[in-house]
C-alpha positions in Angstrom: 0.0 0.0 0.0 3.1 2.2 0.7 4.3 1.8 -3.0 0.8 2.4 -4.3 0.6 5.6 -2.2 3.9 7.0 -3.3 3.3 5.9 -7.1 0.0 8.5 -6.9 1.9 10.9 -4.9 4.2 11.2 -7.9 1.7 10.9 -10.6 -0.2 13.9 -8.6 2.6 15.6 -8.4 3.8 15.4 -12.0 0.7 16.7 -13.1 0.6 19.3 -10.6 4.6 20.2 -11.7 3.7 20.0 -15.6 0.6 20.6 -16.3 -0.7 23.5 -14.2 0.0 26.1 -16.9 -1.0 24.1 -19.9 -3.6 25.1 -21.9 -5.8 22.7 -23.4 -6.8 22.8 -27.3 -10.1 20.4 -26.8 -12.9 22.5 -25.0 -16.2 23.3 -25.2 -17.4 27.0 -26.8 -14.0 27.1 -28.6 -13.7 27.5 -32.5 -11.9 27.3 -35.3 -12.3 29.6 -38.5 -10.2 27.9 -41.3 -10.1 28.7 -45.2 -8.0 27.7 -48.1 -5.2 30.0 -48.6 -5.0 31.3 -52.3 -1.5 33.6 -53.9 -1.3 35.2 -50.1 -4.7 35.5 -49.8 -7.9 34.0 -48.4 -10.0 34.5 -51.5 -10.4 30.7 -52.6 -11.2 29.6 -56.2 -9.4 26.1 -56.3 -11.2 23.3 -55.4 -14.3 25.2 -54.7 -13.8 24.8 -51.1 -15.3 27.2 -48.8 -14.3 28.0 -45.4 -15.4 26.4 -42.2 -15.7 26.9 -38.5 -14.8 23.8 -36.8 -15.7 22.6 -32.6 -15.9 19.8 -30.6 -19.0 18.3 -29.0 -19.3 15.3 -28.0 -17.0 12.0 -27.7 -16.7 8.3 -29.6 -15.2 5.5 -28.4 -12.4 3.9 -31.0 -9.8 1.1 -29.4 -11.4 2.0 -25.9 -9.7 5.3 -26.1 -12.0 8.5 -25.8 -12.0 11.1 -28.4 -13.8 14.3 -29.1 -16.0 14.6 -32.4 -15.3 17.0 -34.7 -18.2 19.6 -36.0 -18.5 21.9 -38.7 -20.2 24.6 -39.6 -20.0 26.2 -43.8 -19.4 29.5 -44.7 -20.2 31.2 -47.6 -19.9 35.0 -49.1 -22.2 37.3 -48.9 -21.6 39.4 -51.8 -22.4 36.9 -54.7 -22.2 33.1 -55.8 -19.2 31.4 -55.2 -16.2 31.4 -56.2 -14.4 32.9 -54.8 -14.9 32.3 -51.7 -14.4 35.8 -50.1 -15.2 37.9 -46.9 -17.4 39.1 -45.7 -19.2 35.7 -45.2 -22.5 34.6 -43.8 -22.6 31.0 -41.8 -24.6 28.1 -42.5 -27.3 27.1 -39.5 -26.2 23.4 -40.5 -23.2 21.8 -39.1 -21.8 18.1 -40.2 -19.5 15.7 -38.6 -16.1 16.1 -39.7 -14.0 12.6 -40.7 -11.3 13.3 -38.0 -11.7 12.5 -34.3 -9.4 14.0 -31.7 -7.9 13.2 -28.4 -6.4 15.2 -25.9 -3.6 14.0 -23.3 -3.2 16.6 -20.9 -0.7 14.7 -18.6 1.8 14.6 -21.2 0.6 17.6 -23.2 0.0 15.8 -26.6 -2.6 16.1 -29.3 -4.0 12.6 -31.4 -6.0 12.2 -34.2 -8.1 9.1 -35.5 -8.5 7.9 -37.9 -7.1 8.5 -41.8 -9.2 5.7 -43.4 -6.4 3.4 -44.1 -6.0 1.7 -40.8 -7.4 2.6 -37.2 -4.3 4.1 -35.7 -4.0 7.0 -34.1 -1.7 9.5 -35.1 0.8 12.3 -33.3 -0.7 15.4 -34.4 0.9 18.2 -32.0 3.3 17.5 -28.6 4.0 20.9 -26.5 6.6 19.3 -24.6 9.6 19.0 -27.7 12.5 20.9 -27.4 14.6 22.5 -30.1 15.8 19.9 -32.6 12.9 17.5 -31.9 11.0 15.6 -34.0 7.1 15.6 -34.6 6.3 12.4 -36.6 8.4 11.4 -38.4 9.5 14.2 -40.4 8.9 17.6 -39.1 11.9 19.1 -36.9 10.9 22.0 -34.3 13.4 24.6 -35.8 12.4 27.7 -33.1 9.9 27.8 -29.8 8.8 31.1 -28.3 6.0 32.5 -25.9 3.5 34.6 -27.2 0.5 36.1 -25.5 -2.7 36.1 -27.3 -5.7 37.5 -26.6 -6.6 36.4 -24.0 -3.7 37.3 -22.1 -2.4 33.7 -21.9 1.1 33.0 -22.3 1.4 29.9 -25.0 4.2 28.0 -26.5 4.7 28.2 -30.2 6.7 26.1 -32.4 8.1 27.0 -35.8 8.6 24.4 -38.0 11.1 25.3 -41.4 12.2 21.9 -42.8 10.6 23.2 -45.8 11.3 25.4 -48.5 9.0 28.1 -47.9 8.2 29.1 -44.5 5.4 29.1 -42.0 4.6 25.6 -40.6 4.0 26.3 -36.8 1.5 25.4 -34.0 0.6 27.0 -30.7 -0.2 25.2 -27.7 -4.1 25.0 -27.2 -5.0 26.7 -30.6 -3.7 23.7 -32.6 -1.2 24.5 -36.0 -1.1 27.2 -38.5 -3.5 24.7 -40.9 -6.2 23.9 -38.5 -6.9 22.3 -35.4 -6.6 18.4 -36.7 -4.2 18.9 -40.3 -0.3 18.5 -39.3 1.3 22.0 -39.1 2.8 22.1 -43.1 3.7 25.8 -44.5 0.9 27.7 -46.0 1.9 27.8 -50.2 -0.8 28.7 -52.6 -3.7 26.3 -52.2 -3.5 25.7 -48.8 -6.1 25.6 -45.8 -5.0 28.5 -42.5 -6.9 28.9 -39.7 -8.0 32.2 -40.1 -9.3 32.9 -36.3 -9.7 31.2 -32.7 -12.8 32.0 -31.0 -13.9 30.8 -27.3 -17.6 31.9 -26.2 -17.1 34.6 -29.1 -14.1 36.4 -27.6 -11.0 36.3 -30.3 -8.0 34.2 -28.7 -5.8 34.2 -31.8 -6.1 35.4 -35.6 -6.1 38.3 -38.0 -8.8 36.8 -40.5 -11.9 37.0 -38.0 -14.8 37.9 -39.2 -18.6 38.6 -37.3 -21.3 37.0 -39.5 -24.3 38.1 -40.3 -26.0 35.0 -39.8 -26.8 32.8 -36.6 -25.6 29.5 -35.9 -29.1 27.5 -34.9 -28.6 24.4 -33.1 -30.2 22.0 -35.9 -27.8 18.9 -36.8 -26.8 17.1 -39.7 -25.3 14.1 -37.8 -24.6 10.4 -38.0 -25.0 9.0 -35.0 -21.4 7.3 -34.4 -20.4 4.9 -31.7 -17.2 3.1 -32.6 -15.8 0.3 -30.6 -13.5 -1.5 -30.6 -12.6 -1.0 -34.2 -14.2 1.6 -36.5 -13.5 -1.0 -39.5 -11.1 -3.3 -41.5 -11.0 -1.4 -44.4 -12.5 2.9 -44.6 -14.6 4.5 -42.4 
C-alpha cells in the first residue's frame, strides 16, 4: 500500500509540476475559422472549397480510447455566388460531422488524431513538450519555440517548424497548427487551408482573418449518429 501511495503521490505531483500552466486545445465554446489559402490570400477559387468553422462536441469510443467529435459549420460569401470564396461571409445554420476524431492527453501535453481511413491508428498530431531539434512524426523538426501572448492574455508555446522550403509551418499550444486544429502543421503555399481565427464563447484568442457574421448559428444537426468500438473498420470508415 506504501508503493501504491507514493506511485500516486508522484503521478499527482507530476501533473501538478507539468501541467498547471498548460492550456488545453479540446474545449467546449471554442472554434476554429479555417479557409483555403490562395497567392497570399484568403479568397479561394481552387477546389471550390469554402471556409469552415470547426468545434468539438461530444465524444466516440475507438480502441477503448475517448476522443472528441469534430463539427463543422459552412461559410459562404455574402456578396455573390461562389467562387471565390471571399469575406465578408454569412454561416450556414447546419453543421456536419467532420471525418477526423481527436484526443487530448493533458498529462503529457499531446494532441491525437483518429483515424485517416487506411488503418485505425491513431496518429501524433501536435506535442508541447519538444525541445529544439525534436521531431514531430516522423519528419517535421521544431526549428524555433517562443512564448507569445494572445488575446486572451495567456502566455502559449509556439513552435516554428522550417524543414521546408518556404516558410510558416508552426502550432501553438491550445490553438492547434497554423492549418487547423486536426491537419499536421505544413507551411501555408498557394492552395492551402489557414486557420484564419480562434474563438472561445465569441471572444477572439488568436487570428487576424476574424470575421462577425451576419447569420446565426441554430442548433439544428446534420449528424450520424457514431459509436465506434472496438474498431471503426477493417477497411475505410
Amino acid at each position: 500500500m506504501r508503493k501504491i501511495g507514493i506511485i500516486l503521490f508522484g503521478l499527482i505531483l507530476v501533473q501538478t509540476l507539468y501541467g498547471q500552466n498548460y492550456h488545453k486545445m479540446i474545449e467546449a465554446n471554442k472554434y476554429f475559422d479555417v479557409a483555403l489559402y490562395e497567392q497570399g490570400h484568403i479568397c479561394a477559387y481552387s477546389d471550390n472549397v469554402p471556409p469552415k468553422r470547426f468545434f468539438f462536441k461530444g465524444d466516440t469510443i475507438i480502441n477503448s480510447k475517448s476522443y472528441s467529435k469534430i463539427y463543422a459549420y459552412t461559410m459562404s460569401p455574402t456578396w455573390g455566388p461562389p467562387p471565390p470564396y471571399c469575406p465578408p461571409f454569412e454561416i450556414d445554420t447546419l453543421y456536419s460531422l467532420q471525418y477526423f476524431f481527436i484526443r487530448e492527453d493533458t498529462l503529457l501535453q499531446k494532441v491525437y488524431r483518429c483515424c485517416n481511413g487506411i488503418n485505425n491508428e491513431e496518429e501524433l498530431l501536435f506535442d508541447f513538450c519538444l525541445q529544439q531539434g525534436d521531431t514531430l512524426g516522423s519528419y517535421l523538426t521544431i526549428d524555433t519555440i517562443v512564448n507569445i501572448v494572445t488575446a486572451d492574455n495567456k502566455t502559449r508555446k509556439k513552435f516554428y517548424i522550417t524543414d521546408y522550403p518556404y516558410d510558416g509551418a508552426y502550432y501553438i499550444e491550445g490553438l492547434g497548427g497554423n492549418r487547423g486544429p486536426f491537419i499536421f502543421p505544413e507551411p501555408n503555399f498557394e492552395g492551402q487551408y489557414f486557420t484564419m481565427c480562434v474563438k472561445s464563447n465569441d471572444f477572439t484568442i488568436y487570428g487576424v482573418e476574424c470575421y462577425d457574421f451576419i447569420s446565426s448559428t441554430d442548433d439544428i444537426r446534420n449528424e450520424t449518429n457514431v459509436k465506434i468500438y472496438p474498431n471503426p473498420t477493417d477497411d475505410l470508415i
